[in-house]
Backbone as CSV, one residue per row, in Angstrom:
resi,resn,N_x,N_y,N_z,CA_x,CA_y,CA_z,C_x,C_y,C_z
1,UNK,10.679,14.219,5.657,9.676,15.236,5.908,10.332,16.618,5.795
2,UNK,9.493,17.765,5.628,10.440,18.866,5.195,9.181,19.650,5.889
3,UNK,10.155,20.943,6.825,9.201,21.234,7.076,9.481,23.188,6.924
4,UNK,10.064,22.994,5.435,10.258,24.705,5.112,10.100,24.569,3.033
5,UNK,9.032,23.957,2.930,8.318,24.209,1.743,9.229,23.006,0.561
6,UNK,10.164,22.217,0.922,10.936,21.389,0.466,11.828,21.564,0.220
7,UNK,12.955,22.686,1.251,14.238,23.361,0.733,14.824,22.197,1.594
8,UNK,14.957,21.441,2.701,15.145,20.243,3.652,14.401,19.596,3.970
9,UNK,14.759,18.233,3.679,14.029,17.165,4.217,14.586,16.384,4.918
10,UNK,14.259,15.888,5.859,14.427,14.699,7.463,13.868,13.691,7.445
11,UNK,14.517,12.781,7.377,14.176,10.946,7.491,13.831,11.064,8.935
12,UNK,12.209,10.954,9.075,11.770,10.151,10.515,11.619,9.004,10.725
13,UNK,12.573,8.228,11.555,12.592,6.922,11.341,11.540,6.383,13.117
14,UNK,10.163,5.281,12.454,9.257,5.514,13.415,9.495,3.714,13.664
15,UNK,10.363,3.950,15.344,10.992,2.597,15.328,9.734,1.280,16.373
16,UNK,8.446,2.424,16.543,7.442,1.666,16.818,6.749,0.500,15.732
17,UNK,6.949,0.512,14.523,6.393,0.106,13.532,7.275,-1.674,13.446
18,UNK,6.652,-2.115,13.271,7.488,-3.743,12.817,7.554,-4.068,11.379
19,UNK,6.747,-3.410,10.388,6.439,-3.517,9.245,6.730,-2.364,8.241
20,UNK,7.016,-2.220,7.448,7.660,-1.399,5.917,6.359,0.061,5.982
21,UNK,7.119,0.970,6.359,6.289,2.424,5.731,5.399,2.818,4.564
22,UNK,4.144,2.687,4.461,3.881,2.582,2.979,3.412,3.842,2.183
23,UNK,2.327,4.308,3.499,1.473,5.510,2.799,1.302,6.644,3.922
24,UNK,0.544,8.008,3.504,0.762,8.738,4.503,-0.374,9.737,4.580
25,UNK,-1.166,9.920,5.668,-2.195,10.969,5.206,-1.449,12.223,6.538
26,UNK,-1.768,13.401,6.068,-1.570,14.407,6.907,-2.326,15.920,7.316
27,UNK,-3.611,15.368,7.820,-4.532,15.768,8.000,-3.989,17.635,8.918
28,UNK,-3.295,17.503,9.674,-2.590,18.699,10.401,-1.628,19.167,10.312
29,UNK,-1.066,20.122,10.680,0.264,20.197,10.855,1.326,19.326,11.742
30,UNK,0.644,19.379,12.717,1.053,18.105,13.959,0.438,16.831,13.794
31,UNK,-0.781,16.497,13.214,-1.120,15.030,13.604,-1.130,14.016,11.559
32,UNK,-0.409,13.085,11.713,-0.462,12.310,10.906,-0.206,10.969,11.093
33,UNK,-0.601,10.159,9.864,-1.123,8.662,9.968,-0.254,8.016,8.649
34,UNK,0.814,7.231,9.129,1.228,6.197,8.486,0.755,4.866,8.255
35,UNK,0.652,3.968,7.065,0.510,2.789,7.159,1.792,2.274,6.807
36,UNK,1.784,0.607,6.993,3.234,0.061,6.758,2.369,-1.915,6.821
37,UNK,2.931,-2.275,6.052,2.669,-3.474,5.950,3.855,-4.406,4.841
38,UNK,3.579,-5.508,5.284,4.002,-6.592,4.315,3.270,-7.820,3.783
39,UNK,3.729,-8.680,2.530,2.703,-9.918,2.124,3.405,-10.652,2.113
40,UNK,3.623,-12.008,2.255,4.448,-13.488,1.803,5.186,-13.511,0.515
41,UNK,6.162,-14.492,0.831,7.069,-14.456,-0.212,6.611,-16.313,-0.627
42,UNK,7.122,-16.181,-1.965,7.056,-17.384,-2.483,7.976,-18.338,-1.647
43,UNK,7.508,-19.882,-1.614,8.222,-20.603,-0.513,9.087,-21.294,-1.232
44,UNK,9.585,-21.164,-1.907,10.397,-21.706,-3.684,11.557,-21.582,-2.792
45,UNK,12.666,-22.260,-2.935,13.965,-21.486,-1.836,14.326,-21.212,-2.800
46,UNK,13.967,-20.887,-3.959,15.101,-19.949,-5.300,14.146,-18.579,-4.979
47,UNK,13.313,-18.043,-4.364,12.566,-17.247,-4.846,13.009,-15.857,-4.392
48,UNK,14.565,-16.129,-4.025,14.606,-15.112,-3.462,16.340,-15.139,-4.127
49,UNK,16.517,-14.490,-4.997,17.722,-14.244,-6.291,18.307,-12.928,-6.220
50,UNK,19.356,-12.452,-6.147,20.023,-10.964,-6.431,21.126,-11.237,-7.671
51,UNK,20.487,-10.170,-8.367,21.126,-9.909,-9.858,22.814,-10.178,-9.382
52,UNK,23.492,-10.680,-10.421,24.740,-10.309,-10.580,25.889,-10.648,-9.351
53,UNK,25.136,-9.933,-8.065,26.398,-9.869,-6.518,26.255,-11.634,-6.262
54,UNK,25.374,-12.211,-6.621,25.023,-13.676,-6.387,24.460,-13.761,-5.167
55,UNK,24.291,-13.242,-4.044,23.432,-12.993,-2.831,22.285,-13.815,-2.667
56,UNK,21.909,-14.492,-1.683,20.233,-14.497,-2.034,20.007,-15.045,-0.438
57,UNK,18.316,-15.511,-0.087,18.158,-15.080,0.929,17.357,-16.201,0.982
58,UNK,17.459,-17.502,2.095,17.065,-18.708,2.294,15.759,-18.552,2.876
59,UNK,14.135,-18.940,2.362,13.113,-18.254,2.712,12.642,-19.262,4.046
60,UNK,13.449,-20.178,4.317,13.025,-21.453,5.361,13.345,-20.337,7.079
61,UNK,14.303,-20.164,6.808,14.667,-18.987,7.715,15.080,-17.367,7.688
62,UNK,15.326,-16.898,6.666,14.780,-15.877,6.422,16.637,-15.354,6.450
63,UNK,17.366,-15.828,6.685,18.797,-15.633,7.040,19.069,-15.216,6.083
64,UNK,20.123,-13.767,5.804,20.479,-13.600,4.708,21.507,-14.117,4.064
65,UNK,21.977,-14.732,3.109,23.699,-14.999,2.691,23.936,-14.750,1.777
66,UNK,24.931,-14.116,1.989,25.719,-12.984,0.907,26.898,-13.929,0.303
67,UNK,27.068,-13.742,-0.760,28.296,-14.179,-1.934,29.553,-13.766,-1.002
68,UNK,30.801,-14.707,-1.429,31.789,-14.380,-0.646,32.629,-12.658,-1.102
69,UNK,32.529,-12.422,-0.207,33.612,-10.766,-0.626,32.698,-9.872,-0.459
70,UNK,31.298,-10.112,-0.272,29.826,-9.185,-0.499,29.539,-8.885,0.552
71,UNK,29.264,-7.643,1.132,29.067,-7.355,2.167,27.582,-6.288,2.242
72,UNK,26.365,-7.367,2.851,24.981,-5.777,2.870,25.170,-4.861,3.483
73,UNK,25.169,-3.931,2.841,25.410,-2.677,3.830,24.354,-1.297,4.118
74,UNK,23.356,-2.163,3.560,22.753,-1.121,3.212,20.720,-1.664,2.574
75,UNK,19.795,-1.851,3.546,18.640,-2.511,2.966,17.733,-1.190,2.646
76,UNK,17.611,-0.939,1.418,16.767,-0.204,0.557,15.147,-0.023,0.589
77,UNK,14.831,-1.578,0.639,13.511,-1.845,0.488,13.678,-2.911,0.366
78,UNK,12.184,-3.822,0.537,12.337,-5.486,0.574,12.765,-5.792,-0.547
79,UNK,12.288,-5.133,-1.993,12.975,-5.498,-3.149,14.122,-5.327,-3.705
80,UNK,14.709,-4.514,-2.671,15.721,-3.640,-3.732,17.206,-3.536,-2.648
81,UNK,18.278,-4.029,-2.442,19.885,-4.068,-1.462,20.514,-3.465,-2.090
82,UNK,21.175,-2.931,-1.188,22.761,-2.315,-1.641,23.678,-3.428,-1.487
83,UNK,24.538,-3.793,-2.114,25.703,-4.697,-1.779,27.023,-4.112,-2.109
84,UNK,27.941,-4.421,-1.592,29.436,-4.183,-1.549,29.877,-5.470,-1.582
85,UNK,30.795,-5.318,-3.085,31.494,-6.352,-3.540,32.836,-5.947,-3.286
86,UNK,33.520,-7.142,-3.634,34.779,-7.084,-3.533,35.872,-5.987,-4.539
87,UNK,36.448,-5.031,-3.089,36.972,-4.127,-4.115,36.189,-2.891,-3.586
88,UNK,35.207,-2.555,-2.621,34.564,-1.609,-2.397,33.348,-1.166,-3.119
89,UNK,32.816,-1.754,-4.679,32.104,-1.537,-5.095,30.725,-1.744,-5.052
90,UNK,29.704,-1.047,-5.012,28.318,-0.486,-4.718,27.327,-1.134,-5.854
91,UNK,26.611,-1.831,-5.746,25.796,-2.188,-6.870,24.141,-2.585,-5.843
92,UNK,23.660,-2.458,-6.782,21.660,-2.724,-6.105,21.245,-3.748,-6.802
93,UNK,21.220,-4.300,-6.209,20.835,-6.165,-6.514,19.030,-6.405,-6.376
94,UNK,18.569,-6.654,-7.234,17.185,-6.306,-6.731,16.411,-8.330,-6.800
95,UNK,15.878,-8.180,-5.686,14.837,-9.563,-5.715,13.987,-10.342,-6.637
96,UNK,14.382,-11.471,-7.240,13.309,-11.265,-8.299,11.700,-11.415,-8.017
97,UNK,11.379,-12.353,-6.682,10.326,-12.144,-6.486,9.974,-12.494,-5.117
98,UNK,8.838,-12.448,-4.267,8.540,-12.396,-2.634,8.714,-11.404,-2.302
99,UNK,8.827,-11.418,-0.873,9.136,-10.072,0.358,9.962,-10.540,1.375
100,UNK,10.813,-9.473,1.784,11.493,-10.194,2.988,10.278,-9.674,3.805
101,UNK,10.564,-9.946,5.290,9.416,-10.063,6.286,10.630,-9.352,7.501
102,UNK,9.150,-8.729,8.130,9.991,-7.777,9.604,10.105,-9.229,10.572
103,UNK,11.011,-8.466,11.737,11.361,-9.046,12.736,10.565,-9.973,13.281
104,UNK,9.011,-9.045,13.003,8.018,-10.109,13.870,7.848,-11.293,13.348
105,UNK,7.904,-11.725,12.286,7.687,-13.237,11.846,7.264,-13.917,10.784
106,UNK,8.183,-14.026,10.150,7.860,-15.315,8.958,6.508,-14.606,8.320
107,UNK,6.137,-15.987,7.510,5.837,-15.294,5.700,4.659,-15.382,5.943
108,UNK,3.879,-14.398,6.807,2.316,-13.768,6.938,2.254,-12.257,6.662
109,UNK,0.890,-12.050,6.327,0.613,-10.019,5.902,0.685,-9.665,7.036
110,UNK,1.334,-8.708,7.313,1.421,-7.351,7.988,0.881,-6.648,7.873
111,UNK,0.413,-5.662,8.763,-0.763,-4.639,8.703,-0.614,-3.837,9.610
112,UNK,0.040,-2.459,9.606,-0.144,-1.620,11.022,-0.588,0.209,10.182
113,UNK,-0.963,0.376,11.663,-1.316,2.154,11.054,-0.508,2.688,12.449
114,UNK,0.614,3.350,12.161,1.374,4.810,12.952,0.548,5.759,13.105
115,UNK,0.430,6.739,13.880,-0.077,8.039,13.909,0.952,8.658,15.250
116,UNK,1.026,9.899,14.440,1.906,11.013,15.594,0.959,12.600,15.851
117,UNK,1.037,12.841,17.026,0.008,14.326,17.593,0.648,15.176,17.185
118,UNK,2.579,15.368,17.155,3.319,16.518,17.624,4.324,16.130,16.015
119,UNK,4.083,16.345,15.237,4.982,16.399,13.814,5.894,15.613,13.987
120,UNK,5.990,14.281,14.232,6.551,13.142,14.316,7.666,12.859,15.597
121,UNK,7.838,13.668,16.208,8.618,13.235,17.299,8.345,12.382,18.081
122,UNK,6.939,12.161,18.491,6.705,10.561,18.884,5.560,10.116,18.431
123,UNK,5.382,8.577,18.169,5.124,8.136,17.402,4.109,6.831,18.406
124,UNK,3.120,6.448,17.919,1.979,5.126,18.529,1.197,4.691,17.619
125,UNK,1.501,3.149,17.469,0.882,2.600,16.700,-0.790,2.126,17.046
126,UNK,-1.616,2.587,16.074,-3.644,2.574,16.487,-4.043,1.302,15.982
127,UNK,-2.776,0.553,14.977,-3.991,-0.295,14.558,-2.806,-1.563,14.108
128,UNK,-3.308,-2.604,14.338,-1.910,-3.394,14.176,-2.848,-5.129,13.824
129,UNK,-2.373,-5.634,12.707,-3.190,-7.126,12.310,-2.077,-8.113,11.448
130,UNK,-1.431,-8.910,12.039,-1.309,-9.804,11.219,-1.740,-11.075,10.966
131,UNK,-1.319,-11.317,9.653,-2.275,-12.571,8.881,-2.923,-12.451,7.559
132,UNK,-3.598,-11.101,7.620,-4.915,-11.561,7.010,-4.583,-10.529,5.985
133,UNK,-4.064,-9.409,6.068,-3.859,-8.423,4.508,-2.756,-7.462,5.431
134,UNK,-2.155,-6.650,4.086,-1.271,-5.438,4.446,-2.041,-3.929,3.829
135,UNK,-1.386,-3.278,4.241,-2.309,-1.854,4.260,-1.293,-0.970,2.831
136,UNK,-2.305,-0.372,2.079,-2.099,0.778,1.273,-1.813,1.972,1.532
137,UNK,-3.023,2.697,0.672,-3.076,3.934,1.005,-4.342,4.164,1.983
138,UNK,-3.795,5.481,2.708,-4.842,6.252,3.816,-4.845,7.675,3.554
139,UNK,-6.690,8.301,3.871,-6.449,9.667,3.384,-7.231,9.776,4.591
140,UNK,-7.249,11.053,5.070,-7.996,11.781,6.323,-9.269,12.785,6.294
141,UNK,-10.058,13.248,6.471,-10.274,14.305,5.900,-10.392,15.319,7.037
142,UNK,-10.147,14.554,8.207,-9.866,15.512,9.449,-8.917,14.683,10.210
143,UNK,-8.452,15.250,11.587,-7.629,14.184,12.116,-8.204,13.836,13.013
144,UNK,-9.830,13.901,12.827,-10.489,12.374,13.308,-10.919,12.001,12.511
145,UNK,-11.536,11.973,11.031,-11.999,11.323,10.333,-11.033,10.429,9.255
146,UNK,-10.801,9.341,9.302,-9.930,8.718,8.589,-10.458,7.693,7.783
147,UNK,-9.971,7.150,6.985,-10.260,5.557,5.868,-8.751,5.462,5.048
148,UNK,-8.423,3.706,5.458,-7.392,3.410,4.848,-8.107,1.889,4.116
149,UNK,-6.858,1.722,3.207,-7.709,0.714,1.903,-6.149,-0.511,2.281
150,UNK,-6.558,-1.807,2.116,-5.930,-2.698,2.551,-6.250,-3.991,1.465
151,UNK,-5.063,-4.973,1.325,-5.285,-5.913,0.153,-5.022,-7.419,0.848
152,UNK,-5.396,-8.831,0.225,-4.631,-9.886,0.620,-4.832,-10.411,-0.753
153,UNK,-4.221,-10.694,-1.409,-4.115,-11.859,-2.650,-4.888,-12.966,-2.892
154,UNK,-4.755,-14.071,-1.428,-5.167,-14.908,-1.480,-4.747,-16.031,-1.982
155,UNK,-5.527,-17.296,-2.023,-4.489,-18.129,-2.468,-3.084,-18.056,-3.308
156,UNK,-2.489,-18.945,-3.262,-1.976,-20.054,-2.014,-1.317,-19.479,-1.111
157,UNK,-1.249,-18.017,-0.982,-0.614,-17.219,-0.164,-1.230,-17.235,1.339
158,UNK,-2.309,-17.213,1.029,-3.332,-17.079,2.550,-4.946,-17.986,1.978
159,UNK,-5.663,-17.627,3.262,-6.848,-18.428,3.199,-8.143,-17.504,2.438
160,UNK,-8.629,-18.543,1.337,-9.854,-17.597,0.816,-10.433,-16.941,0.762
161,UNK,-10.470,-17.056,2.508,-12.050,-16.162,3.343,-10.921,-14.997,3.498
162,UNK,-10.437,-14.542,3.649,-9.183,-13.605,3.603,-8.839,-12.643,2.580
163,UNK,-9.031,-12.961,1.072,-8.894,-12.843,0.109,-9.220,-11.342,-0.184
164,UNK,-8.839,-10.805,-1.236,-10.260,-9.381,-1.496,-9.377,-8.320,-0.806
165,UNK,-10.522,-7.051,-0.998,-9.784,-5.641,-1.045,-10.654,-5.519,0.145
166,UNK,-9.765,-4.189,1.201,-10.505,-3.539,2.737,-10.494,-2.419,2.700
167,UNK,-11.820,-1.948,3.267,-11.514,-0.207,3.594,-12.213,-0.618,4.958
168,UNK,-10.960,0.534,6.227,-10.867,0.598,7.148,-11.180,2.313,7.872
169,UNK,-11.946,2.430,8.546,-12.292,3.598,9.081,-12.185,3.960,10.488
170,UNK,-11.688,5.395,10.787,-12.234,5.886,11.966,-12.481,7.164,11.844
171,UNK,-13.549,7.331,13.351,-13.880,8.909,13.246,-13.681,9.109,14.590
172,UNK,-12.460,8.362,15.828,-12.195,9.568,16.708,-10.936,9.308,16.767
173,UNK,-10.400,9.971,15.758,-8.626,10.010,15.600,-7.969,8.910,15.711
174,UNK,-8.253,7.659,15.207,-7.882,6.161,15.192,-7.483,5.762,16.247
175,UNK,-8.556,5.754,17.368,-8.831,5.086,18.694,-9.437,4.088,18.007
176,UNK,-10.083,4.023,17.444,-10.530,2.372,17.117,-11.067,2.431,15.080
177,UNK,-11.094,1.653,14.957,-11.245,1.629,13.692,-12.393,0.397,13.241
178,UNK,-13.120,0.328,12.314,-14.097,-0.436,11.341,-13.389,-0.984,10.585
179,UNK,-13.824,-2.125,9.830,-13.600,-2.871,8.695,-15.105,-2.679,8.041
180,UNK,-15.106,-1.639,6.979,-16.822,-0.832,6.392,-16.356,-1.513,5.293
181,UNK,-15.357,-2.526,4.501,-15.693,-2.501,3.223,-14.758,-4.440,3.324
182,UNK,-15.560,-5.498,2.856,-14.191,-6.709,2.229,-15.223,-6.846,1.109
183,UNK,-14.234,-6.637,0.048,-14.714,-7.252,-1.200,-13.925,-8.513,-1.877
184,UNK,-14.545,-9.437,-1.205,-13.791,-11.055,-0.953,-13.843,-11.201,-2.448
185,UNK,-12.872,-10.873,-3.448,-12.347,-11.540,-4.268,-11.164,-12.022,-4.679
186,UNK,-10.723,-12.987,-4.625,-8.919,-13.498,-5.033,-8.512,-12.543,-6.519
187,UNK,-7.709,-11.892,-5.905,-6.948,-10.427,-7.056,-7.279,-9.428,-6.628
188,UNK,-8.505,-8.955,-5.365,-9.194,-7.723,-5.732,-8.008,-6.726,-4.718
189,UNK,-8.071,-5.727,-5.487,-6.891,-5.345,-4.778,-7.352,-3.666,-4.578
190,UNK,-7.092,-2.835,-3.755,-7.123,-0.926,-3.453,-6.454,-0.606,-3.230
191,UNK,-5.950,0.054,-4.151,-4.018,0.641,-3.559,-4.270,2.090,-2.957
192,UNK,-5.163,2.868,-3.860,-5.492,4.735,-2.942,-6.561,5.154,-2.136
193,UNK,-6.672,5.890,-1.588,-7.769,6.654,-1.288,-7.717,7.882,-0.987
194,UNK,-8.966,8.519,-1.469,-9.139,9.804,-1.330,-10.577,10.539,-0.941
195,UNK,-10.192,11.466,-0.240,-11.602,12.246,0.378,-11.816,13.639,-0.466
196,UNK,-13.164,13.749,-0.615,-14.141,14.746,-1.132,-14.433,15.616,-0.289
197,UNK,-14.929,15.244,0.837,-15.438,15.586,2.104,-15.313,14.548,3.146
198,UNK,-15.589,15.050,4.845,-15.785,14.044,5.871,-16.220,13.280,5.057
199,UNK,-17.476,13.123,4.701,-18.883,12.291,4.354,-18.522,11.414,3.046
200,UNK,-17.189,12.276,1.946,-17.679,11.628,0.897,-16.057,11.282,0.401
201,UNK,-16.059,9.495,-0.056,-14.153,9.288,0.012,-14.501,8.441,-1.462
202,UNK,-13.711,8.095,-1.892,-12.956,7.632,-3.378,-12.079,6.206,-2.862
203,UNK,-12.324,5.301,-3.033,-11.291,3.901,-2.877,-11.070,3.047,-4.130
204,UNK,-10.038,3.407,-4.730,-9.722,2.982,-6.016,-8.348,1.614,-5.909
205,UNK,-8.407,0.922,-7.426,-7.842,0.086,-7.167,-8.008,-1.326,-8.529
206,UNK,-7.832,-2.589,-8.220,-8.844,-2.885,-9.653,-8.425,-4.446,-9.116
207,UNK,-9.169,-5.149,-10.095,-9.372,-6.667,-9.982,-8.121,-7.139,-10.924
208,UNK,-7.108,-8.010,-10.071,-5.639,-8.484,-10.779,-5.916,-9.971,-10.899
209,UNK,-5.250,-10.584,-12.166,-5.275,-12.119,-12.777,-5.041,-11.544,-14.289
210,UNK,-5.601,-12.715,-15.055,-5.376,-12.542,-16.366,-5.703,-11.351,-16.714
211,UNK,-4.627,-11.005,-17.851,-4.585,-9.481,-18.563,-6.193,-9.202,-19.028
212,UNK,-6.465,-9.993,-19.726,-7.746,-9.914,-20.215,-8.756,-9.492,-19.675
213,UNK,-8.545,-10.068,-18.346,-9.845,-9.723,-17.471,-9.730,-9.149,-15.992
214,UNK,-8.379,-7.769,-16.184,-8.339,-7.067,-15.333,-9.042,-5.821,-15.869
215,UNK,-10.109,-5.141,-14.562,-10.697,-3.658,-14.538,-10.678,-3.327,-13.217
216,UNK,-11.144,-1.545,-13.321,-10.514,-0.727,-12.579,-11.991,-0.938,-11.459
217,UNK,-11.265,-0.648,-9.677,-12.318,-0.480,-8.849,-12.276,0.859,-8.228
218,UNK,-13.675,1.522,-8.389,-13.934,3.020,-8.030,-15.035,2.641,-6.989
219,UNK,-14.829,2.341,-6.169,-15.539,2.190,-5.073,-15.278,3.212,-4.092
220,UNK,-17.109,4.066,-3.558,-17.481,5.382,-3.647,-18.593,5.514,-2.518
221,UNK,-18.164,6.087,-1.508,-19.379,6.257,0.098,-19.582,7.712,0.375
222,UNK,-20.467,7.983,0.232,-21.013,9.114,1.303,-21.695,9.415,2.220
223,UNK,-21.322,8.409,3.154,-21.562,8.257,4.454,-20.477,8.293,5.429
224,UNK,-19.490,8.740,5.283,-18.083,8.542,5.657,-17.614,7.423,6.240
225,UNK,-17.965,6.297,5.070,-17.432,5.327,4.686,-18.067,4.154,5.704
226,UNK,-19.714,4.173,5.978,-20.002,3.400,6.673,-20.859,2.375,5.358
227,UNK,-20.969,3.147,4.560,-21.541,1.707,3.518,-20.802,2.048,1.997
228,UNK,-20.254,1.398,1.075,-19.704,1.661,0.131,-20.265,1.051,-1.076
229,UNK,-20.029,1.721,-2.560,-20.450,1.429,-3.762,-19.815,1.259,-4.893
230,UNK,-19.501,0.243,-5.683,-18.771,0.321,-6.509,-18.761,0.660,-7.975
231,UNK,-18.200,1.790,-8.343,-18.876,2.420,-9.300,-18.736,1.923,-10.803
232,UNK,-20.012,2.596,-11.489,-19.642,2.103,-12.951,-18.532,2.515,-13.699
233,UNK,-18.071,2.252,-14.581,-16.920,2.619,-15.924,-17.036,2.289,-17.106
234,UNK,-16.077,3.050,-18.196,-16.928,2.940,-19.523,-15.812,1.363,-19.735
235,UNK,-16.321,1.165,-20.897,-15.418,-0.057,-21.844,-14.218,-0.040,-22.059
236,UNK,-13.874,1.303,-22.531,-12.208,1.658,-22.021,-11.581,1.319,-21.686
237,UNK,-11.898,1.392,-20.069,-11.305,1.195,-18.815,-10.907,-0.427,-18.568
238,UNK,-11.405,-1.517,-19.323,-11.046,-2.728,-19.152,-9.657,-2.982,-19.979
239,UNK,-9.038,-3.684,-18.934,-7.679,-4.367,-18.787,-6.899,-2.877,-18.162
240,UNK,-7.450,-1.975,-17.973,-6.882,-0.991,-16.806,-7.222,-1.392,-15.221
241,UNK,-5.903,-1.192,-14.208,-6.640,-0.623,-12.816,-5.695,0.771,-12.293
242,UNK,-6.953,0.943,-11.464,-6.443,2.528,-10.486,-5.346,2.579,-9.671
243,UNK,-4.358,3.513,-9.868,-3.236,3.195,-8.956,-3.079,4.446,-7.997
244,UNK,-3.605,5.452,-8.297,-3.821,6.649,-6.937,-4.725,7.564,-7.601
245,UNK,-5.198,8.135,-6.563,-6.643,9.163,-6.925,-6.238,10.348,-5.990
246,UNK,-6.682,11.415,-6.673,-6.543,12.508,-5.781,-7.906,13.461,-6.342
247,UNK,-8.407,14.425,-4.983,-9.600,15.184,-4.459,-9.350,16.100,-4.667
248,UNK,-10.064,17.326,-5.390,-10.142,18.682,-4.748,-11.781,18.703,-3.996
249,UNK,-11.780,19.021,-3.032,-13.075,19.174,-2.313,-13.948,20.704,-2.900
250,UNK,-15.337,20.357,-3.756,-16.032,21.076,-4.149,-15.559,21.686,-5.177
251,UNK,-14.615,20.841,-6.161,-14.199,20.852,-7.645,-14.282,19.501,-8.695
252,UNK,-13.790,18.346,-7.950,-13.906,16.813,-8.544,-12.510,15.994,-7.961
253,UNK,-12.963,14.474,-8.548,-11.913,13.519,-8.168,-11.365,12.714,-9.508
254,UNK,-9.995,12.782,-9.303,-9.504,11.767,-10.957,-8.599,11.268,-10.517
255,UNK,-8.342,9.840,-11.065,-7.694,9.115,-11.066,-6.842,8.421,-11.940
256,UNK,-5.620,7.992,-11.588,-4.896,7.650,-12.906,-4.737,5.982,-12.584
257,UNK,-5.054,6.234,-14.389,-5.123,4.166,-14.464,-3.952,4.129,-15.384
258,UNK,-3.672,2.407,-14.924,-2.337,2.062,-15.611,-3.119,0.808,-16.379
259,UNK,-2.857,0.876,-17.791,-3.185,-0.221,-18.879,-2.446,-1.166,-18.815
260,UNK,-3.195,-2.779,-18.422,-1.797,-3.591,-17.712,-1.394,-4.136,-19.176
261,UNK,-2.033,-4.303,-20.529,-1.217,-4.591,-21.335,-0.334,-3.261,-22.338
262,UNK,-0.384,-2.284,-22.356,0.331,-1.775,-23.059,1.217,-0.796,-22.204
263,UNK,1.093,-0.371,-20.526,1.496,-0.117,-19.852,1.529,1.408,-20.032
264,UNK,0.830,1.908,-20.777,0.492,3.391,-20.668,-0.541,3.322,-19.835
265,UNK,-0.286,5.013,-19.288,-1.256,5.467,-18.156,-2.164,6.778,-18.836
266,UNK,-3.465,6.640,-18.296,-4.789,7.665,-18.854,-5.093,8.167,-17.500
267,UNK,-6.342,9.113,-17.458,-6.893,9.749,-16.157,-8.230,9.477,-16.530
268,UNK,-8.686,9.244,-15.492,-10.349,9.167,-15.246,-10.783,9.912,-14.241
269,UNK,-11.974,10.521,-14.443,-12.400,11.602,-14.344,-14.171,11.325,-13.195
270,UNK,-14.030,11.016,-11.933,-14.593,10.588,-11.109,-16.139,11.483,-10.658
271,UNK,-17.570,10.910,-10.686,-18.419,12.501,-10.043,-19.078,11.381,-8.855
272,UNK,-19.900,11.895,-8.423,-20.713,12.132,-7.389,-22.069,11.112,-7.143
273,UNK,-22.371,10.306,-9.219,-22.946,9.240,-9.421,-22.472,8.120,-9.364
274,UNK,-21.602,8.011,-8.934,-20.721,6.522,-9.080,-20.515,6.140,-10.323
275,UNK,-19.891,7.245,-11.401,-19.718,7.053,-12.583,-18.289,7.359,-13.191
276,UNK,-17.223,6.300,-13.700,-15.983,6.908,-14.085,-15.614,6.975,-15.280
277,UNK,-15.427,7.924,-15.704,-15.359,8.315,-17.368,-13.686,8.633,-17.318
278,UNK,-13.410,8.446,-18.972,-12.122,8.687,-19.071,-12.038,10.369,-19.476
279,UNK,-10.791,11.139,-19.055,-11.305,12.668,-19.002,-10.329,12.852,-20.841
């Protein structure tokens, strides 16, 4: 966090959280809202591989074991270690696939929302679920009005009814929160969100499986997020999804999509009809 225009920045480390830091809205100067979550790892006991240091990480218990001479010194991110090999040398060994999992327990989604009053010096967690999905992105449009967007995969990872993309709301400073949106589909996934106004938010994101038949989700409330709509898109936009959206309030909303087969990224260009055009 930096709090002199980005000449210094400060690692706040918020040791209330059990689960991975993900997204961040910052509605004040003093009051902001973290999410942090995790999803299951494949139960494969290979599924968990580090390039090169030979490392890897037994998913029955979660124990790490390191190659002889290898020492972790250092955890990056669930995907990504520092290791020290023999000889002092530094290399980043990255996972080939799963998640490691926090303290709290074995290979279920994680789901929590942080929020701090006083510019992070202390820290209380409002919203906390495991099992059933992990949390994205969250945008505010006051620091009581909030909506965060949440995913679960679904099979064979978790249970059906589970499945599908969430938008989660509050409006008295995340004392309690709604579940205003499950769109129970296995793949459906919302990685951003963004506000227009209190009244009017953007939850983007897109339907994952075969290349062929992935498209983008622009799902769109102006009710501050007590009923939601999912908007149209042109032809384009198929085998694209949305990976973050951003607002100017009383100018427009666009979003950038990533083409899952050729892996270039376009902008789409969001209004007020539930209509997303490419800009």
């Amino acid at each position: 966090m930096s709090y002199d225009a980005g000449a210094v920045f400060t690692a706040i480390n918020i040791t209330e959280l059990q689960t991975e830091g993900r997204y961040g809205a910052f509605p004040t100067k003093s009051t902001w809202f973290i999410t942090s979550g995790d999803w299951p790892s494949d139960d494969n006991a290979n599924a968990f591989s580090y390039t090169k240091a030979g490392a890897r990480v037994d998913p029955s218990n979660y124990v790490e074991q390191i190659a002889p001479g290898a020492t972790l010194v250092k955890r990056r991110a669930s995907r990504v270690h520092l290791l020290q090999e023999p000889g002092g040398a530094l290399k980043w060994a990255t996972v080939k696939r799963g998640r490691l999992h926090a303290a709290n327990g074995g290979g279920e989604y994680q789901a929590q929302i942080a929020k701090t009053s006083d510019s992070g010096k202390t820290w209380s967690v409002v919203f906390s679920d495991f099992g059933e999905y992990y949390f994205n992105g969250i945008e505010c449009a006051t620091d009581m009005d909030c909506c965060a967007v949440a995913e679960d995969e679904g099979p064979p990872m978790n249970n059906a009814t589970d499945a599908g993309a969430y938008v989660f709301c509050t409006t008295d400073g995340g004392a309690t929160w709604t579940e205003n949106l499950h769109d129970l589909k296995t793949g459906a996934s919302l990685i951003d969100i963004a506000a227009f106004s209190p009244q009017e938010y953007w939850a983007v994101g897109g339907q994952f499986g075969a290349v062929s038949s992935q498209f983008p989700f622009f799902f769109h409330t102006t009710d501050a997020g007590a009923t939601w709509k999912n908007g149209t898109f042109s032809l384009d936009m198929l085998t694209q999804y949305a990976i973050d959206i951003t607002c100017v309030p009383g100018v427009n909303c666009w979003a950038n999509l990533l083409n899952a087969i050729t892996q270039e990224s376009s902008l789409a260009v969001l209004n007020n009809h539930n209509n997303a055009t490419m800009a």
